[in-house]
C-alpha positions as CSV (number, residue, x, y, z in Angstrom):
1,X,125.2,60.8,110.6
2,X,122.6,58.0,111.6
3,X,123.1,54.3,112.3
4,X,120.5,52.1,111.6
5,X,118.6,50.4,114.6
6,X,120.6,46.9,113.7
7,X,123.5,48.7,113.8
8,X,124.2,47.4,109.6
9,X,124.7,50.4,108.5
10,X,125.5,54.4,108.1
11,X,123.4,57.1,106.5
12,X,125.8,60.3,106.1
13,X,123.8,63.5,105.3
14,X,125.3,66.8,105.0
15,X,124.0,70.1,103.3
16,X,125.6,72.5,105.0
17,X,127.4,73.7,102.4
18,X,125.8,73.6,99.1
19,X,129.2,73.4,96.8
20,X,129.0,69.6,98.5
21,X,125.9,67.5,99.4
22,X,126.6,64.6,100.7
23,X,123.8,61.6,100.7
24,X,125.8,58.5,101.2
25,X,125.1,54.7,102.9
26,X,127.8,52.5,104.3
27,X,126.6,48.8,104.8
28,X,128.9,46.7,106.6
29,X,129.8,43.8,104.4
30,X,132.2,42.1,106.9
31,X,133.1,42.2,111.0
32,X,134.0,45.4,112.1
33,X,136.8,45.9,114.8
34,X,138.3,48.3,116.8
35,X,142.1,47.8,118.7
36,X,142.6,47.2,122.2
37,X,140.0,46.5,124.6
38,X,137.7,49.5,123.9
39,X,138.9,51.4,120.3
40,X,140.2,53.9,122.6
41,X,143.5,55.6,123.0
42,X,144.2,57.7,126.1
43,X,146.6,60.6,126.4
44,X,148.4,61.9,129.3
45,X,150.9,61.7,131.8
46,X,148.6,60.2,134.5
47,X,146.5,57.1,133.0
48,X,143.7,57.5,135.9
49,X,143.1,61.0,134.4
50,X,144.0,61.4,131.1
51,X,143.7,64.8,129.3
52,X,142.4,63.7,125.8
53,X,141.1,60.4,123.9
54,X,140.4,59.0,120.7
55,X,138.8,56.4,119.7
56,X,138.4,54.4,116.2
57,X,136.3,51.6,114.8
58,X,136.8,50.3,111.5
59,X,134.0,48.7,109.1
60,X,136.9,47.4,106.5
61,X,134.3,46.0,104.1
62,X,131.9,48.2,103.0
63,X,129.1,48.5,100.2
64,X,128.2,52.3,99.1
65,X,125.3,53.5,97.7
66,X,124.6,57.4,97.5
67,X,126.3,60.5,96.1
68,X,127.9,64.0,96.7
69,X,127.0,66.8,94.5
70,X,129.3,69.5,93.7
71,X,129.2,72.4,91.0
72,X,130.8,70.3,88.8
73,X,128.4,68.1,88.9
74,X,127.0,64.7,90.6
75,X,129.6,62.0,91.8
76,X,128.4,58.6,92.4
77,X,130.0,56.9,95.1
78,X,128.3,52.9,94.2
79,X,130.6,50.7,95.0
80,X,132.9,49.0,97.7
81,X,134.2,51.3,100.8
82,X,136.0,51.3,104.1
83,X,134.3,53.6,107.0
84,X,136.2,54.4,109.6
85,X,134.4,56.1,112.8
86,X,136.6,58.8,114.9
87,X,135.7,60.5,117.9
88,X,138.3,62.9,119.1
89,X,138.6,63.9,122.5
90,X,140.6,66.4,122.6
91,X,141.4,69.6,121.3
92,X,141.7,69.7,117.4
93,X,145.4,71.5,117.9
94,X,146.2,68.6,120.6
95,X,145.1,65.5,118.2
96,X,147.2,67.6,115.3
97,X,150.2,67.5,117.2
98,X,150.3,63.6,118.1
């Protein structure tokens, strides 16, 4: 995953598993925002040291351009989109039971 040098847009490239290869491009089409202050949630008992985070942006208006390939065949993805952009940290079991 790759964000352009003006910050317009995401390239998404995955190979790692062949039954799905993922070349997509998400341009933003409209302001991006992200809640609060920062985009990021804390979690804990103790806000000066939490024990996890997560934090979201949101592009809400997006044009795609690119594909995923699967056995069944190519799927095109042109069109409008929404990305969203998570970052989770915490534990994956941690975030699951929130």
């Amino acid at each position: 995953m790759e964000l352009s040098e003006d910050g317009s847009f995401y390239t998404i490239k995955s190979a790692t598993n062949e039954n799905s290869l993922v070349n997509l491009k998400f341009t933003k089409a409209a302001p991006g925002f992200v809640a609060g202050q920062n985009g990021t949630s804390y979690y804990g008992t103790d806000p000066k040291s939490p024990w996890g985070s997560m934090r979201h942006a949101f592009w809400p208006r997006c044009k795609v351009e690119g594909s995923i390939i699967t056995k069944a065949g190519e799927v095109d993805f042109k069109g409008l989109g929404l990305f969203i952009h998570a970052l989770q940290g915490m534990k994956p079991h941690h975030a699951g039971k929130l």
